[in-house]
VMD Tcl script that draws the C-alpha trace (Angstrom):
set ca {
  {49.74 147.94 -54.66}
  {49.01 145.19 -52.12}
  {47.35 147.42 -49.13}
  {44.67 149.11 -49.61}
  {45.71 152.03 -47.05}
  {48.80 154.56 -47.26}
  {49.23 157.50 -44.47}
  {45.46 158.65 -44.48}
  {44.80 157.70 -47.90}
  {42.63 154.57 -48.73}
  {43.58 153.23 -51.86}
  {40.58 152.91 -54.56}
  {41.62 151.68 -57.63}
  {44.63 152.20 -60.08}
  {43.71 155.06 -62.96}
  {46.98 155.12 -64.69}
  {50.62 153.49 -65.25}
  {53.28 154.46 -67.30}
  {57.70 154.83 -66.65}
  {57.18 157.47 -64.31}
  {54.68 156.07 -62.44}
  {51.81 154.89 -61.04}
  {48.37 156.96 -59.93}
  {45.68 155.74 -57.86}
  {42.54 157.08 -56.95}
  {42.20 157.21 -53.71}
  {39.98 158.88 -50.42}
  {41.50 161.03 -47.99}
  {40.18 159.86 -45.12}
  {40.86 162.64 -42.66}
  {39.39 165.39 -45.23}
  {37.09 163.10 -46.84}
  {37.43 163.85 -50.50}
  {38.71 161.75 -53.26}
  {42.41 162.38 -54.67}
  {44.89 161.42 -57.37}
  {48.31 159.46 -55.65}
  {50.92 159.31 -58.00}
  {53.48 157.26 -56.51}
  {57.02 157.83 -58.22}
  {59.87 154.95 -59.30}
  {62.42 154.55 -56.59}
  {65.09 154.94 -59.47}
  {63.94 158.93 -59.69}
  {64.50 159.21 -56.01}
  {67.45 156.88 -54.97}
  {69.65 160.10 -55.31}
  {69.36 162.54 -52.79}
  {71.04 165.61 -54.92}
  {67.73 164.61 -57.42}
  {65.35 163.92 -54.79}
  {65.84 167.48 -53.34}
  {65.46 168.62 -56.57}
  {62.48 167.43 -57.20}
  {60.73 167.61 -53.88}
  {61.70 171.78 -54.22}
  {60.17 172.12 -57.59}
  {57.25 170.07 -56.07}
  {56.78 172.43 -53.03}
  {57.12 175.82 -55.81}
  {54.62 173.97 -57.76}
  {51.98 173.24 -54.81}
  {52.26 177.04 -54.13}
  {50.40 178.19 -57.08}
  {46.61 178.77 -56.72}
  {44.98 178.99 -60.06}
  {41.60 177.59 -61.74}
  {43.57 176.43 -64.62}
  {46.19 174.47 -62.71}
  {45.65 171.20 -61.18}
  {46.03 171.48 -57.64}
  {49.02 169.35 -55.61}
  {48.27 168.85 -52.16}
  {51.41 167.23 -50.71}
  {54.18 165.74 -51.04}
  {55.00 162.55 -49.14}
  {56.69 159.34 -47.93}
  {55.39 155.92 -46.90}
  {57.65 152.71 -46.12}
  {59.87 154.26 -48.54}
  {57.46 155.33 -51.48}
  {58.18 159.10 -52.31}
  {54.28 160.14 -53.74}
  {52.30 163.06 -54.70}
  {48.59 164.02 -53.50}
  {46.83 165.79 -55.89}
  {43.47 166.92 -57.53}
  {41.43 164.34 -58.61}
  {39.90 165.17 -62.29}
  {37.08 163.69 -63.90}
  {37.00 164.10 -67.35}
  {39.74 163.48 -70.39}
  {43.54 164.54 -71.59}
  {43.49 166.84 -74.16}
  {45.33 164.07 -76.13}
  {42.31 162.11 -75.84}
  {39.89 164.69 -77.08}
  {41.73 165.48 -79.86}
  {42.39 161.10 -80.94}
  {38.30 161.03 -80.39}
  {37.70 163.33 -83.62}
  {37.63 166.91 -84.83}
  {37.59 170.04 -82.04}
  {35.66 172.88 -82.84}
  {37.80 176.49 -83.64}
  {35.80 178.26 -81.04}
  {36.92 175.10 -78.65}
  {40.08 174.99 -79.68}
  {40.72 178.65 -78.81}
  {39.11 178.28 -75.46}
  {41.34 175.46 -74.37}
  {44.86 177.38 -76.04}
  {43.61 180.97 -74.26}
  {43.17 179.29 -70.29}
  {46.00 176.97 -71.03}
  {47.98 180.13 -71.28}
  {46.44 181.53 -67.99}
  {47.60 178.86 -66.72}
  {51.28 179.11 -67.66}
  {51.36 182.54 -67.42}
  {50.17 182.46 -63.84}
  {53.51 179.71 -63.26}
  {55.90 181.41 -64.84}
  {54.64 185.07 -62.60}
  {55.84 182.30 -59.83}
  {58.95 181.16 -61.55}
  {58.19 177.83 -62.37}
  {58.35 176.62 -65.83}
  {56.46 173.02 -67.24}
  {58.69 171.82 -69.48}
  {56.40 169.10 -70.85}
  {53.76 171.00 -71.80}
  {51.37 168.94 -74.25}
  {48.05 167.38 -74.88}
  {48.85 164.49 -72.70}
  {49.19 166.78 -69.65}
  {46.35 169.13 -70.36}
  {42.87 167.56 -68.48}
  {39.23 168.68 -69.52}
  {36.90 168.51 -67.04}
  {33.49 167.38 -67.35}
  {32.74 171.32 -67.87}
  {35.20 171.61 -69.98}
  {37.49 173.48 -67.54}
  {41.45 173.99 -68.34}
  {43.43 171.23 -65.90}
  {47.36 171.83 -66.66}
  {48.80 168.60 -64.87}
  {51.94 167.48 -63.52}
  {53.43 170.55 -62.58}
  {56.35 169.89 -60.59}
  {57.22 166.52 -62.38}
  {58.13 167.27 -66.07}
  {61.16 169.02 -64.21}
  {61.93 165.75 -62.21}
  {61.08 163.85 -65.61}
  {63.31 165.98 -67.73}
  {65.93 165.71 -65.17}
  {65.78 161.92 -64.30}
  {66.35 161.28 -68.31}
  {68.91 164.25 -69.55}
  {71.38 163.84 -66.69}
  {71.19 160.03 -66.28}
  {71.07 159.86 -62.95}
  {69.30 156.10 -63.78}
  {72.24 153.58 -64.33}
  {71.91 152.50 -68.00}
  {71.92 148.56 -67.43}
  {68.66 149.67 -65.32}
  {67.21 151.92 -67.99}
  {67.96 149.32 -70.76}
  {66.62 146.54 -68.56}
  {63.18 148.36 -67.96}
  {63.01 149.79 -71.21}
  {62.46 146.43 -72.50}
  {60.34 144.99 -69.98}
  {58.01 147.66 -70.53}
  {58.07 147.75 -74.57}
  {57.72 143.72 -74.59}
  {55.16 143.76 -71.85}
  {53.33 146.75 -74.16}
  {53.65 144.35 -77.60}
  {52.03 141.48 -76.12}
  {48.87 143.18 -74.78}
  {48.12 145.65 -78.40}
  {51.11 145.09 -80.80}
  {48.44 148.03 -82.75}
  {49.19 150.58 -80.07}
  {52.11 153.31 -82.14}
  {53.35 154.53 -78.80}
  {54.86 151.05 -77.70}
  {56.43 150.42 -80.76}
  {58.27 153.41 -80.45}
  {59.39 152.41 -77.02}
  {60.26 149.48 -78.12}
  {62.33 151.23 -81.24}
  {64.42 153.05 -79.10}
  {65.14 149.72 -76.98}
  {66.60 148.41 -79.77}
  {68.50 151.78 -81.08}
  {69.94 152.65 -78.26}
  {70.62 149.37 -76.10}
  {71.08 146.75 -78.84}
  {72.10 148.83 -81.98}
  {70.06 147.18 -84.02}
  {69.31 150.28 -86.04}
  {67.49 148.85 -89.30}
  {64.63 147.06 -87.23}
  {64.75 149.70 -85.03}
  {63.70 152.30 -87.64}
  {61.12 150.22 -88.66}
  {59.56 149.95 -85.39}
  {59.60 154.03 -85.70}
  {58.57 153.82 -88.88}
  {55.37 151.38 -87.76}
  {54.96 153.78 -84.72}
  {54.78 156.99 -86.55}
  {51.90 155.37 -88.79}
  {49.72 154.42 -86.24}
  {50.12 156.96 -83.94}
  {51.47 159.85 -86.08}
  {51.33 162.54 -83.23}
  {53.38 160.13 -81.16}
  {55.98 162.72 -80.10}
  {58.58 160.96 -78.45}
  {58.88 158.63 -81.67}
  {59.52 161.43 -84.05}
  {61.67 162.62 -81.37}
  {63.33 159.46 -80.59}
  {63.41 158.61 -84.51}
  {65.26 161.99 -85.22}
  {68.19 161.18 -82.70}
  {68.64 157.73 -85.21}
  {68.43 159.84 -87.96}
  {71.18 162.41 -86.89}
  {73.43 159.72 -85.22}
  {73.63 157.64 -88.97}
  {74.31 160.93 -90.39}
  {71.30 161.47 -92.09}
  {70.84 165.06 -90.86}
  {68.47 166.69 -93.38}
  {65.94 163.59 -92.54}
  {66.41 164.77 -88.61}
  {65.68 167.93 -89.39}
  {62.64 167.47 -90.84}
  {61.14 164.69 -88.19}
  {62.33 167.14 -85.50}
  {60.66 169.70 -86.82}
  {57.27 167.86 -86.86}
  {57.67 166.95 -83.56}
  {57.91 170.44 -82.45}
  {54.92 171.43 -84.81}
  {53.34 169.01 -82.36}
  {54.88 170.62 -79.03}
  {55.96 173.79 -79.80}
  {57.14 174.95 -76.21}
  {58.76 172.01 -75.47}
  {62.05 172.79 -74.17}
  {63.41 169.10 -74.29}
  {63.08 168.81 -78.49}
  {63.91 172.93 -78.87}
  {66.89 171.94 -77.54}
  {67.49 168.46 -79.36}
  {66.97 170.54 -82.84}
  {69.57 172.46 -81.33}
  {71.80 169.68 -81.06}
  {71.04 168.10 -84.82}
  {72.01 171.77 -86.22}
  {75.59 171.08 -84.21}
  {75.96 167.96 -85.55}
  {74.92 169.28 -89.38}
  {77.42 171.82 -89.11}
  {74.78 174.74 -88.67}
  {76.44 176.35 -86.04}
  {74.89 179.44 -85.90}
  {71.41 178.06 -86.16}
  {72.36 175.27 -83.19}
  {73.35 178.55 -81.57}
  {69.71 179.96 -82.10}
  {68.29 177.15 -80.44}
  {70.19 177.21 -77.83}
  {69.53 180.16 -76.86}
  {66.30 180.19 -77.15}
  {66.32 176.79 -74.67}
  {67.93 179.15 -72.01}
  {65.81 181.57 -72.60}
  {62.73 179.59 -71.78}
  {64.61 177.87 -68.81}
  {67.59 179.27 -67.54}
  {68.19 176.79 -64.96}
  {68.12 173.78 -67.57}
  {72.26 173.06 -67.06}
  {72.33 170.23 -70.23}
  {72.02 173.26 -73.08}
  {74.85 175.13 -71.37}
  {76.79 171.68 -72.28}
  {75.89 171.70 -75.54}
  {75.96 175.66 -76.09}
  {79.54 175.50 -75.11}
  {80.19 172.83 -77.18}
  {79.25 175.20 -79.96}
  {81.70 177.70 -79.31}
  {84.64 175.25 -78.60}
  {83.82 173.92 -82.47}
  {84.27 177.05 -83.63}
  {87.06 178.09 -81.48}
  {86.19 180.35 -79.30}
  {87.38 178.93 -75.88}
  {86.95 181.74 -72.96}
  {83.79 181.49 -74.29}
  {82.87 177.99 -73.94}
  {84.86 177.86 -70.63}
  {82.55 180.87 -69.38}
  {79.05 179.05 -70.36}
  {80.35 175.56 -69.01}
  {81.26 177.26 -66.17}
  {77.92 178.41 -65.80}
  {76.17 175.68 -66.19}
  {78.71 173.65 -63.37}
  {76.91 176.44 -60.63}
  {73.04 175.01 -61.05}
  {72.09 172.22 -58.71}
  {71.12 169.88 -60.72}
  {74.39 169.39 -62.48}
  {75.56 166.30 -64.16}
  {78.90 164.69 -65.48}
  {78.53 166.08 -68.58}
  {78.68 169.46 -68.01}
  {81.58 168.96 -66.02}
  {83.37 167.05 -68.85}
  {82.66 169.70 -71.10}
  {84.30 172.10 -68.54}
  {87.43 169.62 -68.16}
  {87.55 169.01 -72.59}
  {87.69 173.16 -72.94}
  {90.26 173.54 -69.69}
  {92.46 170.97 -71.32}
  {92.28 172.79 -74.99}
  {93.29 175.98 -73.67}
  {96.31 174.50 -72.08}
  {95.15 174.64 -68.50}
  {95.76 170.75 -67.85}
  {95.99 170.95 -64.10}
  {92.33 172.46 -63.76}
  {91.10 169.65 -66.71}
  {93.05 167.05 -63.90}
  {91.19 168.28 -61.06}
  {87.71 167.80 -62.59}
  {88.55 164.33 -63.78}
  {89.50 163.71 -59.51}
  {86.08 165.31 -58.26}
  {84.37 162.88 -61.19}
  {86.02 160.07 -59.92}
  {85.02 160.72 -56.48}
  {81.53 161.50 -57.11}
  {81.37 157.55 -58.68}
  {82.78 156.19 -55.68}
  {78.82 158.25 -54.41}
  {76.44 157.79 -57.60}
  {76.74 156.39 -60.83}
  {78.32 158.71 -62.95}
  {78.61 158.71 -66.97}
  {81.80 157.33 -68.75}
  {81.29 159.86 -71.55}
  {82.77 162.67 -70.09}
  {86.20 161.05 -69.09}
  {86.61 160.11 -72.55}
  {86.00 164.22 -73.37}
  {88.34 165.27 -70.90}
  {91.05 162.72 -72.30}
  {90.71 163.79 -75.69}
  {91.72 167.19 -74.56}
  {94.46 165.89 -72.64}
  {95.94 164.10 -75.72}
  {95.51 160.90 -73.66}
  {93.98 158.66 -76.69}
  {94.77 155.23 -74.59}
  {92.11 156.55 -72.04}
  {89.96 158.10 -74.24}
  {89.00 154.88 -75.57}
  {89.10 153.01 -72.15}
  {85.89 154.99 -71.09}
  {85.01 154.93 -74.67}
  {84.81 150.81 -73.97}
  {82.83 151.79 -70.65}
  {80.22 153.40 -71.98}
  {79.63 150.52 -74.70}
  {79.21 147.85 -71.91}
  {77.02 149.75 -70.02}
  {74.74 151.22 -73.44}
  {75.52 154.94 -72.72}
  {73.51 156.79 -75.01}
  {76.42 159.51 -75.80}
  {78.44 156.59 -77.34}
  {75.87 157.13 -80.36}
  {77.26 160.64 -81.32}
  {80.87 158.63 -81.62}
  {80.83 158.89 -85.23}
  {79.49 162.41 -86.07}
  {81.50 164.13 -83.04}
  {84.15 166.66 -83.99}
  {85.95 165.96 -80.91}
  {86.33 162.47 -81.69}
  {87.74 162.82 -85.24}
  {91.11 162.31 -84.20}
  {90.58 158.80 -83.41}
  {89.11 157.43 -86.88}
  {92.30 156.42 -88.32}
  {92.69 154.20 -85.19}
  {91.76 150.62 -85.96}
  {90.48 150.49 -82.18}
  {87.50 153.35 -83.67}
  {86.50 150.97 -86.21}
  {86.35 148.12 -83.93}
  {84.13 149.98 -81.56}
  {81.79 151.22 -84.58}
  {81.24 147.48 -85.93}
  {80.78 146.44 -82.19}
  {77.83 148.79 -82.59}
  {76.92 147.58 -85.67}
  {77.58 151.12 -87.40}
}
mol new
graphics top color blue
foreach p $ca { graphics top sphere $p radius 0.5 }
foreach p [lrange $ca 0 end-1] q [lrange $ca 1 end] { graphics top cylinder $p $q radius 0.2 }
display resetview
């Protein structure tokens, strides 16, 4: 940041940088005491429907008084830079206590028991983390309990599950940031793995890309978002029993995360373990009720199985929450259109249409509602959309039940070598 001054904060140094983010230390000059800024990507706040969102979940958040939370203090705008005020903590991330060697039991159980406090005093207030891990857990000096970023995994979770982030953008700062990461410590596990999923998922380039998980996962083997990341390769080449197992260690490693309960959820689908993707999600709604992607992916369940007032009932659902995306809709529009109600399948595929016209919106779900229309010609028109843009559905092409009408087209194949699969 080139001033050194923002609203009534003066600007002291940057602590901390990352994709959702920057933080500064920094004084508050009117109450004279030293604060954390984390100033937020205009990408997370460029749409209003998300911005709202987030700002609300903010406010809940700032609400809770409790020793074991960290304390946000406001919520504000300068020259167009949405940012957050918070507690300033000296000390270290949980993460880093536990990379620095071996924690004592009787340590271990203090940190775990006002951790809990701490969530249990959030949830009283209906807020849930969503991101709870050692990364977001400070110690104090005194080794007091600091649960951060309260408020922001929900913006976080949102900003990446409903894609409200163009993909040319994501897969343009994607790389940036793993290149940029390679060239200062090409030893650190957590930018190869970025840089693994660049390659997955924007240039198919799956066999370096596994090894770049593979190299990530050895030098950083409690790098969750690689196992994660590395599981969703696994499952889209088919290889389900291997994504089973990496998911699983990943949520050995965060347990309550609601983001990889619900990805296990979705590698069951795919395997063909309905009832056990069922389980899952479930349990995702469970812990979150107002998390709309798992109603997407729920219904899909049922509509696999055949059960269709069903799936129309949870899509439905999931269509009332406020932070709902394209997908859910298309899933509502793919289960109209198989139970014969075209005209209501029609009408979402007009209010998606119009909401691109507002925001970007995901090609994946025209291509759902399409299939259920019998309309393979446009089916694979979006399907060609989402390839020159680098959706991320387009990777499920080849283990999707809905899709398994098209493989005998020659137009399938094509779009499978395209992506190198």
């Amino acid at each position: 940041m080139n001033k050194k001054n923002i609203s009534h904060y003066k600007i002291l140094e940057k602590i901390g940088e990352g994709g959702m983010g920057v933080v500064y230390k920094a004084e508050d000059t009117k109450l004279r005491r030293t604060v954390a800024l984390k100033f937020l990507p205009a990408e997370l706040t460029r749409d209003e429907e998300a911005k709202e969102r987030f700002v609300q979940e903010a406010q809940a958040a700032a609400a809770i008084d409790h020793p074991n939370i960290c304390i946000i203090y406001e919520i504000n705008e300068s020259e167009g830079k949405t940012f957050i005020s918070m507690a300033y903590i000296k000390g270290q991330s949980l993460k880093e206590k536990i990379a620095s060697g071996p924690v004592e039991l009787e340590e271990v159980l203090d940190i775990a028991i006002h951790t809990a406090e701490g969530l249990k005093e959030a949830h009283e207030n209906g807020i849930v983390h969503r991101d709870i891990k050692p990364a977001n857990i400070m110690l104090t000096k005194k080794g007091q309990v600091k649960i951060m970023d309260f408020g922001l995994a929900d913006a976080y979770a949102t900003f990446g599950f409903y894609h409200w982030w163009p993909f040319e953008e994501a897969r343009s700062k994607s790389k940036e940031f793993a290149l940029k990461g390679l060239e200062v410590d090409d030893t650190v596990g957590e930018t190869h793995g970025a840089y693994a999923s660049y390659l997955a998922w924007s240039e198919y380039r799956w066999a370096e890309a596994e090894n770049e998980f593979e190299k990530a996962i050895e030098l950083s083997p409690s790098d969750v978002e690689a196992r994660h990341m590395y599981a969703h390769l696994l499952e889209c080449s088919g290889r389900f029993d291997e994504a089973i197992a990496e998911m699983g260690m990943a949520l050995e490693l965060e347990p309550l995360s609601i983001i990889l309960n619900h990805c296990m959820g979705n590698i069951l689908f795919f395997s063909g373990d309905n009832k056990g993707s069922i389980d899952m999600f479930q349990k995702t709604i469970e812990m979150d009720p107002s998390f709309p992607i798992q109603y997407f992916w729920l219904g899909r369940v049922y509509l696999h199985i055949g059960e269709l007032q069903k799936a129309i009932e949870i899509f439905e659902k999931g269509t009332k929450f406020p932070a709902v995306n394209a997908i859910v809709s298309g899933g509502l529009g793919l289960a109209y259109a198989l139970a014969g109600r075209d005209e209501d399948a029609k009408k979402i595929l007009d209010q998606l249409e119009k909401l691109s016209k507002e925001k970007y919106v995901d090609a994946y779900p025209f291509a759902y509602i399409y299939m259920g229309l019998r309309d393979k010609d446009k089916a694979f028109e979006y399907l060609e959309k989402c390839f020159e843009v680098g959706d991320m559905y387009l990777l499920y092409l080849p283990i999707d039940p809905i899709f398994k009408e098209l493989h005998d087209d020659p137009r399938f194949e094509a779009l499978l070598k395209k992506m190198g699969l």
